[in-house]
N, C-alpha and C positions, 0 to 999 in steps of 0.2 A: 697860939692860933685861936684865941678866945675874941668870939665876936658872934654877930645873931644875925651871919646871911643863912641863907637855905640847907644849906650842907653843911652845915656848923657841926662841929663833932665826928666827922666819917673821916680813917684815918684810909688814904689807899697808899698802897706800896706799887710804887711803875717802877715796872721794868722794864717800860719801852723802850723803842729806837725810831731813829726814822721819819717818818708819819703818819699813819694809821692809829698806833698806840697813843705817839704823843697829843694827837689832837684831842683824843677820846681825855686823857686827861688835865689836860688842859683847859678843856670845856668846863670838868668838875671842877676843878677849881676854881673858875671863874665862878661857881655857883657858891663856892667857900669851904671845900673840901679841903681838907689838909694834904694834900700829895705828896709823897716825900719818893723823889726820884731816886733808885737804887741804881747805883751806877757801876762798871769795872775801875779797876784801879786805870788814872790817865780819862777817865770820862767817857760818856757815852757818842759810838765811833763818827755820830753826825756832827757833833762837833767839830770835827776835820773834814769835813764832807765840801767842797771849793769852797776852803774859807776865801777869804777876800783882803784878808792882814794874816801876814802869817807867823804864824804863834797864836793866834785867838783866836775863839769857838764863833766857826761862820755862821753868818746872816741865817743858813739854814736851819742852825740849831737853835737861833733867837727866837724867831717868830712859832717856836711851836712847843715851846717851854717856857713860856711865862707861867705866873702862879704856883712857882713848885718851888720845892727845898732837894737841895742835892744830897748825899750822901753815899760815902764811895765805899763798896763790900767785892771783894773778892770772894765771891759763889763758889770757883774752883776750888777752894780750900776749904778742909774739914771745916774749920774753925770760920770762915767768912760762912759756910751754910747754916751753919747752929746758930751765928746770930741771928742770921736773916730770919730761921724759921721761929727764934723768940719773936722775934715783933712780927710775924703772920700772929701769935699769940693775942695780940693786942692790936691788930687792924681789924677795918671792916672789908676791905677790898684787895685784891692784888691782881695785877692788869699786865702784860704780856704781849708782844707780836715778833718772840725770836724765830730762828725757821725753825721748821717742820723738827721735831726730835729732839731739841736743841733742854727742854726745861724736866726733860727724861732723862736724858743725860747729867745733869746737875742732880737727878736726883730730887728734882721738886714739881712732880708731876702733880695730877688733880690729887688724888688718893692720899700723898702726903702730905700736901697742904691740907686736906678736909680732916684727916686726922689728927692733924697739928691745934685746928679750930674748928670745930663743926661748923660755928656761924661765919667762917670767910667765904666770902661770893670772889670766884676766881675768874677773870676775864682773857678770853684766848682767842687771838685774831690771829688767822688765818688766811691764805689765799687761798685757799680752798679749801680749808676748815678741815677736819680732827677725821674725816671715814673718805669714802668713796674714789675711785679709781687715780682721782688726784692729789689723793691729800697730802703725798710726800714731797710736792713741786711746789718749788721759792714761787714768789711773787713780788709784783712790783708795780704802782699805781697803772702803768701802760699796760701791763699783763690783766688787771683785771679786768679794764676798759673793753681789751680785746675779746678775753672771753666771757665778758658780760653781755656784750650787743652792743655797745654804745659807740666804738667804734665803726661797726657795720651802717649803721644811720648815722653819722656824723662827716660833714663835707657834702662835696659836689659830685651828681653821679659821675661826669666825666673822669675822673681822678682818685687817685688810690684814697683807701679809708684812713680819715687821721683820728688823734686822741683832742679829748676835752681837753683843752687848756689849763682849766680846773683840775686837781687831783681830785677826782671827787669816788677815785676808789680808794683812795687812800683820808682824806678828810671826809668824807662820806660815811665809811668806815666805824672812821674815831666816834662820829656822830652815835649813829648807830648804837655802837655798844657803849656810849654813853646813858643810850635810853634802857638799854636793857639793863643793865645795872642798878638801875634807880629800880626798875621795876624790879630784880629782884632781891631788892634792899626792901623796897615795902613789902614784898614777898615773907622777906624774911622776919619781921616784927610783928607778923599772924604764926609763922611754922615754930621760929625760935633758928631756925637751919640755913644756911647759906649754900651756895649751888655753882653749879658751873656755865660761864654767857659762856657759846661759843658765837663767833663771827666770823662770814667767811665774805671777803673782798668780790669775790665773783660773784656771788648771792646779790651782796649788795648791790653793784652795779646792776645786774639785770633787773632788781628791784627798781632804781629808778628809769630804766626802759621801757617797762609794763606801759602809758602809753603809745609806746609804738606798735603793741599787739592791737591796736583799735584798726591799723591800717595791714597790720596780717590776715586777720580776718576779715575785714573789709574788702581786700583784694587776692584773696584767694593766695597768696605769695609773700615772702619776705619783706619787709617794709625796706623801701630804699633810702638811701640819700639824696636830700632833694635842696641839701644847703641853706640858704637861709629864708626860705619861703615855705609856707603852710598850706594843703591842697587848699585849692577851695576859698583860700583868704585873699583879694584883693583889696584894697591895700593889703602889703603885708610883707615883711622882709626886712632888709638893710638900704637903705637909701641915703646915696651921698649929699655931702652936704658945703656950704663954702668954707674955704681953712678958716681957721680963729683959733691955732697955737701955731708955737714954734714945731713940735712934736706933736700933729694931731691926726687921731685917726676921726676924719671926717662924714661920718656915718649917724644916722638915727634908726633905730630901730620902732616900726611904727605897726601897729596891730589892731585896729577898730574891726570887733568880733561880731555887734550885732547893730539891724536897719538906725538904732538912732544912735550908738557909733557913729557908722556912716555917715549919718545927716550931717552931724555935729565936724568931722572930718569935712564934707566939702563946705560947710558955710567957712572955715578955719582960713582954707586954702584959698579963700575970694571963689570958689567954684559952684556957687550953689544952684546954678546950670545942671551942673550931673546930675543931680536930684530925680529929674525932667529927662534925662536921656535917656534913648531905650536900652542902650549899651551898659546902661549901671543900675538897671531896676531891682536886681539882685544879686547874692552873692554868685549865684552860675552864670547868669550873663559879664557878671565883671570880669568872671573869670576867663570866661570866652575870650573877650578883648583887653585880656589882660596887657598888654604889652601895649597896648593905644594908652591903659589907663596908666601905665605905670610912667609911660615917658611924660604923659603933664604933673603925675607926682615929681617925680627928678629932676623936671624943669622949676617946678619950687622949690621943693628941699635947695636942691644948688643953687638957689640965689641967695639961703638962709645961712647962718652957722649953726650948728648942729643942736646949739645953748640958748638958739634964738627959734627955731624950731618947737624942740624941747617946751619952751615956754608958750608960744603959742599953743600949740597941740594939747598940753598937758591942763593948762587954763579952758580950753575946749572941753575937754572932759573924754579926750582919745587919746586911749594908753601907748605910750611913749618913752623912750627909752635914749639919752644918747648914748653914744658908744664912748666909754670914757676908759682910758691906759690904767698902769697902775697909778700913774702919779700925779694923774686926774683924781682917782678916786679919793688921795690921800689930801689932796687941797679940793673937795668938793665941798660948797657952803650948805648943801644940807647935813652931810654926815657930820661935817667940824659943831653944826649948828646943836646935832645930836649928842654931841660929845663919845661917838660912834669911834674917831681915828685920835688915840692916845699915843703921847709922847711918853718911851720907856727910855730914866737915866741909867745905863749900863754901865755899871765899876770901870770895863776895859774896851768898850764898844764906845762908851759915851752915848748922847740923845740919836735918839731915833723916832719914827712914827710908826705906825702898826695899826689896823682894823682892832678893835675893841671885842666887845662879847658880843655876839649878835643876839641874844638874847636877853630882855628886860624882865627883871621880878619885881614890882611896886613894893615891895616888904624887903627887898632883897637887893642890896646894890653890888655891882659884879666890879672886883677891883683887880687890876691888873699891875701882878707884881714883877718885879725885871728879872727874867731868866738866871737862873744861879751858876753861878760857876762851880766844876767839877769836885764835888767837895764839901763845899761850904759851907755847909750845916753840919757836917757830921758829928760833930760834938757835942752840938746843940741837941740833934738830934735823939741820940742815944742816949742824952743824959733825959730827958723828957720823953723818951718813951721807955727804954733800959733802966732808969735810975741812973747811969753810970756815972762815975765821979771823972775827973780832969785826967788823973791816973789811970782809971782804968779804959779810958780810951787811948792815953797814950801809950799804955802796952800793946794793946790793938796795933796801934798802927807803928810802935815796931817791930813786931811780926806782921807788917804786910797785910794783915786781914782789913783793914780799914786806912785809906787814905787821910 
């Protein structure tokens, strides 16, 4: 794993599952971190998670495990924990999101990793983190939404509260304490000492709700659901648009936030009349008549496609959005343009396409390698960071300790 990205040289050991974990490492990787997935014998249980061929590691387990090298340890066994905790010896990280009690039980709590390495920075995500009345309750991207708030403002007042589409307690997450990690990795090249992230999903979530407290306070009350409109913003919402796919959701999403917005929005629309209206002098009178304003927005939009919209508006210089599906996103000419959606050759999967790293390092180019199969380093692995010879992994793994 020699090469000059960013994270060049930081060894972490994931022992994620799932989502939350995986993303988090994932992410470092992309940056150039060496990950070396720690897995049970048979592989980590997303992998089975609705595959979609069966006998191979679903779509689930693809897209959240790029960048990493597999290697398979039985934890349960004396002998699979004494390797493990040799290479904490020689890591800089080790990352985590089994339930609650679960790396206590193994016997590889905070305390024994920190004594194994003073300088390992140990990451533990949580649904509800390491203390307080709930720290012993599973979680699950929909659970933390719930008891984040994001759910409670999400949807139409009329109708029951739904979840983000986005897992973004669960990739949100991963995020998260990918930042804290960095931070105390630099941390630690001042102390010499490595430390414990923790991260809690419900945290998280309610962190990114904090603007909805502007309208708690604001109105004395709990912020509601108000769907896809903003108080106070005329224009402002989901406006339909005319078909232009086979599969399309026909929608732009349009938001002109201040008076030369505005302007730049009706000259767009051929409506530079409203200017001049008394009905549109500002944002509380639009709002007034908001439903006079919005049926001659929809009377446009719907004559548009949504990619012809988009263009107009966008060229105006009022922020605009079409509503594109997954498989929009994945044939969009600006992301392809970016080299933003990479095609990954999979050994047993074959080509696919995928979202890239969403982050850019100009000194630092983020390479996205195909997800490994259950395993398939292991040799590799423990010979380059154990020493081990050819032999002494295959005693390993006839005793079971190592896949």
């Amino acid at each position: 794993m020699n090469d000059d990205r960013a994270l060049s040289g930081i060894r972490i050991l994931d022992l994620t599952q799932f989502e939350a974990g995986t993303t988090c490492t994932q992410f470092l990787g992309w940056l150039g971190a060496d990950v070396i997935k720690i897995e049970p014998p048979g592989g980590e249980q997303s992998r089975r998670n609705r595959p979609e061929v069966p006998g191979l590691d679903a779509m689930f387990f693809l897209v959240f495990n790029a960048n990493k090298r597999s290697l398979t340890i039985d934890l349960k066994t004396p002998d699979g924990k004494a390797l493990f905790l040799r290479m904490v010896e020689r890591a800089d990280v080790v990352v985590e999101n089994f339930a609650p009690g679960l790396m206590e039980k193994l016997g590889l709590d905070y305390d024994t990793l920190c004594a194994t390495n003073p300088r390992i920075i140990v990451a533990r995500i949580k649904g509800f983190g390491l203390s307080g009345p709930y720290h012993e309750y599973k979680s699950f991207d929909m659970i933390a939404q719930a008891t984040g708030g994001v759910m409670s403002v999400t949807g139409f007042a009329d109708r029951e509260p739904v979840r983000c589409g986005a897992a973004i307690g669960d990739t949100g997450t991963g995020v998260h304490t990918a930042a804290a990690i960095l931070a105390a990795y630099i941390q630690r090249q001042r102390t010499g000492r490595g430390q414990l992230v923790e991260v809690a999903m419900q945290e998280v979530v309610a962190n990114f709700v904090r603007g909805r407290y502007v309208d708690h306070y604001r109105d004395g009350k709990p912020s509601e659901r108000r769907g896809n409109g903003l108080v106070g913003g005329v224009p402002g919402g989901a406006y339909p648009c005319a078909p232009g796919g086979a599969n399309d959701y026909a929608y732009i999403y349009v938001q002109p936030i201040n008076p030369e917005m505005w302007r730049q929005f009706a000259i767009a629309i051929g409506r530079e009349d409203l200017l001049a209206d008394p009905r549109c002098t500002d944002p509380g009178t639009r709002w007034e008549h908001r439903d006079a304003l919005n049926e001659i927005i929809r009377a446009w939009t719907g004559a548009r496609t949504k990619h012809e919209v988009m263009t107009i508006l966008g060229k105006a210089g009022v922020p605009c959005g079409a509503v594109l599906d997954t498989g929009e996103v994945l044939d969009d000419p600006h992301l392809n343009a970016r080299g933003q959606i990479e095609t990954i050759d999979h050994p047993t999967r074959g080509r696919f396409r995928l979202p890239g790293s969403p982050v850019r390092l100009s000194a630092s180019k983020a390479v996205t390698t195909p997800p490994p199969l259950a395993g398939q380093h292991t040799a590799e692995v423990l010979a380059e960071v154990l020493g081990l010879s050819k032999d002494d992994v295959a005693a390993l793994q006839q005793r079971g300790v190592v896949g």
